[in-house]
C-alpha atoms as an extended CHARMM CRD file, in Angstrom:
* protein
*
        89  EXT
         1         1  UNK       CA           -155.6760000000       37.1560000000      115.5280000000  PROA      1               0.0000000000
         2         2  UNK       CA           -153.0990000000       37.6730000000      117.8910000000  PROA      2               0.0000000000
         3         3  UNK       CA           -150.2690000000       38.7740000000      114.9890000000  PROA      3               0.0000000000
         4         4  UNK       CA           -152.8180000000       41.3480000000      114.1240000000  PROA      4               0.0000000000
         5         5  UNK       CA           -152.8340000000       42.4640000000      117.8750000000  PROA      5               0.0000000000
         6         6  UNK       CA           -149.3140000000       42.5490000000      117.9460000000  PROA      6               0.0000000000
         7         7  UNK       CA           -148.6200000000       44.3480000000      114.8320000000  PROA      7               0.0000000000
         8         8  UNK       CA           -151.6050000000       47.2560000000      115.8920000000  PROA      8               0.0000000000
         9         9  UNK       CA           -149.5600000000       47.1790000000      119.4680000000  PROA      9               0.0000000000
        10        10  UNK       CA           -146.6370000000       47.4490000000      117.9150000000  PROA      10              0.0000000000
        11        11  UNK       CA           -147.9050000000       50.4590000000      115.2000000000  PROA      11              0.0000000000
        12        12  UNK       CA           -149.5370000000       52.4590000000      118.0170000000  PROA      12              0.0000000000
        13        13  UNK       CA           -146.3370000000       52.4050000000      120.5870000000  PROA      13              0.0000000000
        14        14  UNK       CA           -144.5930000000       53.6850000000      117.3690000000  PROA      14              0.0000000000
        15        15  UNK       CA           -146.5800000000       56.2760000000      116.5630000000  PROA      15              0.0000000000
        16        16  UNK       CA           -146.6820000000       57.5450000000      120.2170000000  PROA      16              0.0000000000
        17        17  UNK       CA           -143.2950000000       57.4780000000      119.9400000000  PROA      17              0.0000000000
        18        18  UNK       CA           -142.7660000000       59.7120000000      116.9800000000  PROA      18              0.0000000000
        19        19  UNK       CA           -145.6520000000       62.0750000000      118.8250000000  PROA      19              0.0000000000
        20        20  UNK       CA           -143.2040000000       62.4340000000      121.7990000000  PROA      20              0.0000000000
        21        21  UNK       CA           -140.3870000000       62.9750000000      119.9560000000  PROA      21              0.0000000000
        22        22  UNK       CA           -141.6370000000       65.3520000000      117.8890000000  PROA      22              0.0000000000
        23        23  UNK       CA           -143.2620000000       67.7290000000      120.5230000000  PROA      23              0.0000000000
        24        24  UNK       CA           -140.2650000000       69.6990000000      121.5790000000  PROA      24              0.0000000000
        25        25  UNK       CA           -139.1200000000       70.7020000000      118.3130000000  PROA      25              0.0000000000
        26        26  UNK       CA           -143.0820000000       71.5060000000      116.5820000000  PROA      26              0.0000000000
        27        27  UNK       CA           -143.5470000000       73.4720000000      120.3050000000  PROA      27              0.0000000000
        28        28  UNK       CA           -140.9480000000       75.7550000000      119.6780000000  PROA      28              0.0000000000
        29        29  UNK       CA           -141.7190000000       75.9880000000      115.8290000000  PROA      29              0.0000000000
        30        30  UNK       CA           -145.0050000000       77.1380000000      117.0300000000  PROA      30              0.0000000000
        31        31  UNK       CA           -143.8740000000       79.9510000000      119.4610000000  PROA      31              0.0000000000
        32        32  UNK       CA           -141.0590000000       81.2650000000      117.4880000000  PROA      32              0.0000000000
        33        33  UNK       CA           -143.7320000000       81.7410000000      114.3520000000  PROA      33              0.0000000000
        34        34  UNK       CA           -146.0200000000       83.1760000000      116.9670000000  PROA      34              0.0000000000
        35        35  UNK       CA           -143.7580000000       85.4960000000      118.7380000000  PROA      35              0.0000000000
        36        36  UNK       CA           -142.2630000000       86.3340000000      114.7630000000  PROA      36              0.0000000000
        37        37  UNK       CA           -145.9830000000       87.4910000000      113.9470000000  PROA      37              0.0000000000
        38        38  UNK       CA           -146.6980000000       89.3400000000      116.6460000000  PROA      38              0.0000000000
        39        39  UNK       CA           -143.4710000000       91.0890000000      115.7130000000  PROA      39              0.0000000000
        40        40  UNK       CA           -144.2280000000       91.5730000000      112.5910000000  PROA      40              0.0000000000
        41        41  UNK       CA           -147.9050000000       92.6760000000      113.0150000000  PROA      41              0.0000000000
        42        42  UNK       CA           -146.7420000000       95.4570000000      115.5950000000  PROA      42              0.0000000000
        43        43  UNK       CA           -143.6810000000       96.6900000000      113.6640000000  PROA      43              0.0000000000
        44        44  UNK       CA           -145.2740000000       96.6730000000      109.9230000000  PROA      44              0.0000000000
        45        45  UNK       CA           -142.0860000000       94.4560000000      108.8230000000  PROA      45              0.0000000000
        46        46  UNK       CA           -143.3890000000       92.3550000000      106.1840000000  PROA      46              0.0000000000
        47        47  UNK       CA           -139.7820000000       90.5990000000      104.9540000000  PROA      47              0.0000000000
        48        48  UNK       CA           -139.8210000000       87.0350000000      104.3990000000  PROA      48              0.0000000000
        49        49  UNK       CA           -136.4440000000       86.3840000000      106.0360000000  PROA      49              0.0000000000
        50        50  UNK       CA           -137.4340000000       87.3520000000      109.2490000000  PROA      50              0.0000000000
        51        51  UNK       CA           -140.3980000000       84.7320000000      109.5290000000  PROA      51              0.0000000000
        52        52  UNK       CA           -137.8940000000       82.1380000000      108.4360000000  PROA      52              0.0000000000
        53        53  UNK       CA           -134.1750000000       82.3580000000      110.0240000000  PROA      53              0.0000000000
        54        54  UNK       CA           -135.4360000000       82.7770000000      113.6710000000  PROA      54              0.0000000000
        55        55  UNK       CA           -137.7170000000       79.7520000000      113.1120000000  PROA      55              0.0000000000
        56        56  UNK       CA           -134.9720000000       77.7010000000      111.8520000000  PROA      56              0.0000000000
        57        57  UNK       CA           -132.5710000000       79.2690000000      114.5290000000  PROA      57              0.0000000000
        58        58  UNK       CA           -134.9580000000       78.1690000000      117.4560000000  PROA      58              0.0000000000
        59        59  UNK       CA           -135.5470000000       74.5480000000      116.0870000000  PROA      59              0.0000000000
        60        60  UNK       CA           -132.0970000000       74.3390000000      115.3370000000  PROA      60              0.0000000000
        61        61  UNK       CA           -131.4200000000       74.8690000000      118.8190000000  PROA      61              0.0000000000
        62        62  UNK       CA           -133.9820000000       73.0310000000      120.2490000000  PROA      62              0.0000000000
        63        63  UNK       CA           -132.9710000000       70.0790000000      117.9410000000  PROA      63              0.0000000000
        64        64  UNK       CA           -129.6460000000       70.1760000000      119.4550000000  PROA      64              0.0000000000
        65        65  UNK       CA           -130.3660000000       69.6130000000      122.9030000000  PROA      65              0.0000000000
        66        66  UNK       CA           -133.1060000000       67.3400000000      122.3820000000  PROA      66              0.0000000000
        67        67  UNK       CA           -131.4760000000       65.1590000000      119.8490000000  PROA      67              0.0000000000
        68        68  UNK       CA           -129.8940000000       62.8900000000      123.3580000000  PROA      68              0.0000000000
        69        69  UNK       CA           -133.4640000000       62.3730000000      124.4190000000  PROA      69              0.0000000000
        70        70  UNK       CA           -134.5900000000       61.3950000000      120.8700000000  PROA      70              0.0000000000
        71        71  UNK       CA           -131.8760000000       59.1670000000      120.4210000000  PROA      71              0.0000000000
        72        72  UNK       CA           -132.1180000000       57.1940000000      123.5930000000  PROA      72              0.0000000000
        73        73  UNK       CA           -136.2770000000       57.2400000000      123.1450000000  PROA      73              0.0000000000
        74        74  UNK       CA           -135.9560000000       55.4000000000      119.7150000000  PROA      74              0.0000000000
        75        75  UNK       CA           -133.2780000000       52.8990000000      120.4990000000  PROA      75              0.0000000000
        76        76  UNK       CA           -135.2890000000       51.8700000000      124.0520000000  PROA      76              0.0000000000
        77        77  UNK       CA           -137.9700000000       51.3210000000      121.7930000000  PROA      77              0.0000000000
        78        78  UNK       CA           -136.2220000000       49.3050000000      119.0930000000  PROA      78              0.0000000000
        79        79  UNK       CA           -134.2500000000       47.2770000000      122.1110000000  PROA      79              0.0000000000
        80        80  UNK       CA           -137.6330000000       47.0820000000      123.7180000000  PROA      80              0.0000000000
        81        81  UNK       CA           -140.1960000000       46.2960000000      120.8230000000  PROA      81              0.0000000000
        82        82  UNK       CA           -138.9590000000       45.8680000000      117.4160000000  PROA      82              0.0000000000
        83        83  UNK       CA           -136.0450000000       43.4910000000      117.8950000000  PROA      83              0.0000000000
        84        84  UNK       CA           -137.2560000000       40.8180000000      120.0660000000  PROA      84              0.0000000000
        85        85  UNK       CA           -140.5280000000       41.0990000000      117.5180000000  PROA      85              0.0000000000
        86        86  UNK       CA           -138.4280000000       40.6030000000      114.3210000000  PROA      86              0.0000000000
        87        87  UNK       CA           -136.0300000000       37.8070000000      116.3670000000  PROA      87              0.0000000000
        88        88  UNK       CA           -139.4590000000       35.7240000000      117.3730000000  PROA      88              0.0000000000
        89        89  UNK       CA           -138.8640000000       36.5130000000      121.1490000000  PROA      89              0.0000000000
């Protein structure tokens, strides 16, 4: 019974993890593609290019200052969780 709790511990902290990391990136996603179709809807400029290179621009961007937070996030978590789990401490 206890394993069980551990393992659903350890699942959940994982998954919050992979929430928080991914918020920056799906945030910006969201506003660039909202800010593109407002563009778009005012201006009457239906090409497909311009929904998707500012999009991938933005989370580009975003991707490359965030990538020292998501780095340090995941390895506290495996230093913190995963190791000592798969070592028995």
């Amino acid at each position: 019974m206890l394993e069980e709790a551990i393992f659903f511990d350890t699942l959940r902290q994982g998954l919050w993890i992979a929430v928080i990391i991914s918020v920056p990136i799906l945030t910006v996603a969201l506003l660039a593609g909202v800010t593109v179709g407002l563009f778009q809807a005012l201006t009457s400029i239906q090409e497909m290019t311009l929904t998707f290179v500012p999009k991938l621009l933005a989370i580009v961007a975003v991707f490359w200052v965030s990538m020292n937070f998501m780095s340090e996030t995941l390895v506290a978590f495996f230093q913190d969780h995963l190791i000592p789990l798969i070592s028995g401490g």
